[in-house]
C-alpha positions, 0 to 999 in steps of 0.5 A: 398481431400487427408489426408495431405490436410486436415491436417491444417483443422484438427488443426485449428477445435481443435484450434476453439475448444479450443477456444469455451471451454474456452469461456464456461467454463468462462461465466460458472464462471462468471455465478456463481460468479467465477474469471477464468484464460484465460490461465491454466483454474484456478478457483478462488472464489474471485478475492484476489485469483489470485494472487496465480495464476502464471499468475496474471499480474506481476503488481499487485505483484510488488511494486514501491519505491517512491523516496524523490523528487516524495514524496514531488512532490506528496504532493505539487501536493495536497495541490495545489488541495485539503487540505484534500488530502494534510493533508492525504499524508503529514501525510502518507510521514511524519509519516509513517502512514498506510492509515488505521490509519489515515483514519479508517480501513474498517469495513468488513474482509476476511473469508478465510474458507467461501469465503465471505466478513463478518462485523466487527469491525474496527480494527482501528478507524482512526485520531480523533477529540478530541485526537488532541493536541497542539503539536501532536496527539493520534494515535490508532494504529491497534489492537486496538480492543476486548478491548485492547488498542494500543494507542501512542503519536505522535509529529507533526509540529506546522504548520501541526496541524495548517493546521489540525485545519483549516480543522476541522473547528468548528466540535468537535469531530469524524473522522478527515477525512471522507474518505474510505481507496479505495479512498486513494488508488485511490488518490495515482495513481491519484496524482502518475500521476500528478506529473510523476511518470512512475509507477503510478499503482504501487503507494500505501497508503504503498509506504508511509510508506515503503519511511518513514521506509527505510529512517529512517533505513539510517538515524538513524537505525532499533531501531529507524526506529522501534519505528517510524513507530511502528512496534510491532516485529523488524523483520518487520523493519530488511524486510525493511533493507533488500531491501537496493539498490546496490548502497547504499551498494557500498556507504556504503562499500566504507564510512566504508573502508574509516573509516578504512583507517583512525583508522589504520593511 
């Protein structure tokens, strides 16, 4: 056989090679404990590290603006199955709640500098029993914790506290509902799906909130949209400004010329 016969040979062997080394080296890190990318050779200790890794799926960055109709689609798709799920995500689209207030924060967090998941506290101990009122509930907002106190009062429809109270039944006092913060985060696809949304992976607990944040801000503005859903530092409401559509800055442009339009006449 000559050399130029044995050329495609040559590089199908190096080809064949690769393919073993990467087989290797990923059993190697499954085998301690590791996350590998199939594609640049990446480790990652934990799996919230990949996302720093510029082949991490686009999906898991990217973020889905639910709409007002897909909101109130998901909600009616909940209380047709399930009154806790509907008190979570009528909550979570009324309020603006973070699933962790409502719910209770999970009780664990990130060592960034050890790599591993430690015990702690909770920083929020979710929607309680005892701080319902007649009118409205006391929210323990996040950092609400190490003895300080992040405590405000909430005003809601008398029909929610009614549904509410049904839920609690003849129990006194603790959690409202009883459930981790990964299951309202499976609920949200799940129902997501239900009702047609075409990006139901990319619906989260925050889909909520974020819906509620901008809504405010077009509706009465960043002040108001601050104290609403209880951002601490303004600068987080002004990110949610930011994302304004193309279209309802058109809108907006076109309704102040037409403004000006009539001061000047």
């Amino acid at each position: 056989m000559t050399e130029q016969d044995l050329a495609p040979l040559v590089e199908e062997l190096k080809h064949l090679r690769e393919q073993v080394q990467q087989l290797t080296s990923k059993l190697e890190a499954k085998r301690v404990g590791k996350t590998l990318c199939t594609r640049c050779g990446a480790e990652f200790n934990h799996r919230f590290e990949r996302e720093s890794c510029p082949h991490f799926p686009i999906v898991h960055r990217r973020k889905y603006k639910l709409k007002h109709e897909e909101v109130e689609a998901i909600i009616n798709a909940a209380k047709g199955n399930n009154l806790r799920d509907y008190l979570i995500f009528r909550l979570l689209g009324l309020k603006g709640f973070r699933d962790g207030t409502i719910v209770g924060s999970t009780p664990r967090r990130w060592d960034k500098k050890n790599r591993a998941w430690i015990p702690c506290e909770p920083n929020c101990k979710g929607l309680m029993i005892e701080d319902l009122r007649e009118n409205g509930i006391w929210v323990h907002a996040k950092g609400a914790s190490a003895g300080r106190t992040n405590e405000k009062f909430f005003d809601l429809p008398m029909d929610l506290i009614s549904d509410i109270r049904g839920f609690i039944g003849k129990r006194q006092k603790g959690k409202i509902f009883d459930v981790s913060i990964s299951r309202v985060e499976q609920l949200a696809k799940q129902y997501a799906k239900i009702v047609g949304v075409v990006e139901w992976r990319l619906v989260k607990p925050h889909s909520f909130r974020h819906f509620v944040t901008t809504d405010v801000i077009k509706k009465e503005g960043l002040a108001v949209a601050r104290d609403y859903v209880g951002h601490k530092d303004g600068k987080t409401t002004m990110g949610y400004a930011d994302e304004t559509e193309p279209e309802e800055l058109a809108q907006t442009t076109k309704r102040i010329g037409k403004m000006l339009t009539e001061v000047s006449v």
